[in-house]
N, C-alpha and C positions, 0 to 999 in steps of 0.2 A: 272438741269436735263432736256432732252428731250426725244426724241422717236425715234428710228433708221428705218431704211427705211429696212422693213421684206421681199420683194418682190425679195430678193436673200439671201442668206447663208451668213449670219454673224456674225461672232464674234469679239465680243467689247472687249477688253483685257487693264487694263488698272494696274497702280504698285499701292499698299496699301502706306499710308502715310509714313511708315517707307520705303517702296523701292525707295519714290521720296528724301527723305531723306539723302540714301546712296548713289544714285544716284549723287547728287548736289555735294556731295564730291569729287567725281569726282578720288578716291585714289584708285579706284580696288576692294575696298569694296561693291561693288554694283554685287551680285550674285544670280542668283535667283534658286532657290532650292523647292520654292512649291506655288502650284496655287489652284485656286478653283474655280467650276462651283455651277452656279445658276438657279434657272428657277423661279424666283419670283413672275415675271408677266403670268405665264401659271396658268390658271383655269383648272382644268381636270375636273371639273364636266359639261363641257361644248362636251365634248366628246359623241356623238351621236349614240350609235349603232342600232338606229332604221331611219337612216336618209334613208328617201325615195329614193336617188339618189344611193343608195347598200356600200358597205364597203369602196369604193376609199375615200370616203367624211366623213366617219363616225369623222377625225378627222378635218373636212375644218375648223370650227369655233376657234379650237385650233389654226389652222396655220394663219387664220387670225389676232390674236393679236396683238396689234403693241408691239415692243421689246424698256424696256425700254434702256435708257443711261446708261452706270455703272458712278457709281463716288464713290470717297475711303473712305463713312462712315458707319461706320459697325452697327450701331444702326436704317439705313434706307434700306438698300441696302444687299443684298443676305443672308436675314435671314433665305432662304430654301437650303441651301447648297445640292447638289448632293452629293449621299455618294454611296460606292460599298460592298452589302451586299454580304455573303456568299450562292452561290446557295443550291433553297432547304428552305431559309426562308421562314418560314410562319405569323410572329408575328414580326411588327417594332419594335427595341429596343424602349425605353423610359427612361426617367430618374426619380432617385427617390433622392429628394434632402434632406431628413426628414424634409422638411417645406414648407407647401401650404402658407405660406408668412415670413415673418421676421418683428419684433418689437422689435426697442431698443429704450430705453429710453441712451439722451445724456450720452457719454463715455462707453457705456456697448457695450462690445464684444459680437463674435458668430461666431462658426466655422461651414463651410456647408462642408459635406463630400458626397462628389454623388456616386449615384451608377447608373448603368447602366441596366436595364430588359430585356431579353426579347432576349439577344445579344450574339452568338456562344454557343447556345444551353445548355446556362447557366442561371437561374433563376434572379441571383445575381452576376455582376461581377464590381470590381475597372477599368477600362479603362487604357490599359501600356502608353498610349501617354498623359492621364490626359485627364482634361476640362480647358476649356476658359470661360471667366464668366466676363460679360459686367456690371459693372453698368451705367445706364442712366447717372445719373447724379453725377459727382465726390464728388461735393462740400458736399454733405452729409453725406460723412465719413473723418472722423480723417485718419485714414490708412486702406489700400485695398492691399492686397496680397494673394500667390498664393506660396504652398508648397509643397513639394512633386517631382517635375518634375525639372531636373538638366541638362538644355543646353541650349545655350547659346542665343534661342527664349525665355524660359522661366524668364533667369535671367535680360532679356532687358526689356518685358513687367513688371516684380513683381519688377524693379526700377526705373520704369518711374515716374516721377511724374508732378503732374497739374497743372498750376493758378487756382485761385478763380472764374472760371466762367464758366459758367450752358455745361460742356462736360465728355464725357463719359471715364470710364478709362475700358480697358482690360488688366485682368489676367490672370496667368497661373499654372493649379497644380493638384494635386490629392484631395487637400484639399485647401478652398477657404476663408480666415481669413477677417472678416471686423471690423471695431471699429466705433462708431456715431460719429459725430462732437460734440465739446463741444463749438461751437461758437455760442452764442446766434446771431447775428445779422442776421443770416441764415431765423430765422425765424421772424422778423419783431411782426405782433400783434397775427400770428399764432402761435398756441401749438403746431403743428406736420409738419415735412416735408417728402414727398412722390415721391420715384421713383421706377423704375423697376431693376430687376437683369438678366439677361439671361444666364444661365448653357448651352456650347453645348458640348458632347463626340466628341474629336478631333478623333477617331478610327469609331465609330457608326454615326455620324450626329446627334442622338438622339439631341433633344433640348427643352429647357421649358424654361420660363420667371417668376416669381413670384414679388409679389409687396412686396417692404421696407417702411417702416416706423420708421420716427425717432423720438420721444416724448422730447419736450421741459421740462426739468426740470430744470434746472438753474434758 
């Protein structure tokens, strides 16, 4: 990763691991159908409207930033997606996942059903395009799937599958199914192993992270 040269207009555009993919294929299958803006590296609290020099400047510190490099890991890289709300909002959507974290002990299931707040002037609403839901780190579930949502982005990520080493897998669905590893060797002389999940509303942007936890019982 480095830092692009911000002293002109630029955009960094580069294909997700699946578009270098189809790409190398080189058969025609290489389409691209949807993109996605970031601002990860902009601080807005940096935004100055009392700056001595009157309004031209209020945002200089913003535009100074240096702009980072994009590169295709979704666990470091444009965790702030740009989203286009409906005018007239007053209150960001959010998510409500029914768990400020997740504890399974090895082999024990747990389905996450999100909901969305806050989003087209509805309290409560299911999202028509679903969520995407990252976990850190693959190796600590048995199976990771994603139900609900039927085409053919959804049925490519919910059958992807991983080798045994420390990377992240994305799913796709209305409802977001996981199961613990029952492989003791995961955990070594530890009893518990520990990573993150990330829900985002593929319609809202909405997005939250919560921490898993797997308990050694074997």
């Amino acid at each position: 990763m480095g830092y692009l040269d911000n002293s002109i207009v630029t955009v960094d555009a580069i294909l997700t691991k699946k578009g270098r993919e189809l790409l190398a294929k080189g058969d025609g299958s290489f389409k691209i159908t949807q993109f996605a803006l970031a601002d990860d590296e902009i601080d807005y609290t940096l935004y100055n409207p009392s700056h001595p020099s009157g309004s031209a400047l209020y945002g200089e510190a913003i535009e100074n930033l240096p702009l980072v490099e994009a590169f295709p890991d979704e666990t470091q890289i444009m965790k702030y997606k740009l989203t286009t709300l409906p005018r007239g909002t007053s209150k960001l959507p959010v998510l409500d996942l029914g768990f400020a974290s997740v504890t399974l002990k090895q082999g024990a299931s747990v389905a996450i059903t999100p909901q969305t707040l806050n989003y087209l002037g509805a309290t409560s609403l299911f999202e028509a395009s679903g969520y995407t839901a990252t976990i850190a780190d693959s190796r600590v579930l048995n199976s990771f799937t994603g139900v609900g949502v039927n085409t053919d982005e959804a049925e490519r990520l919910n059958t992807a599958t991983t080798v045994g080493t420390n990377v992240s897998k994305t799913v796709l669905g209305t409802s977001i199914n996981l199961t613990a590893t029952s492989v003791n060797t995961l955990f070594g002389t530890r009893t518990q192993l520990r990573t993150t999940i990330t829900v985002i509303g593929r319609d809202s942007g909405a997005r939250l992270t919560i921490p898993v936890t797997i308990t050694k019982t074997n």
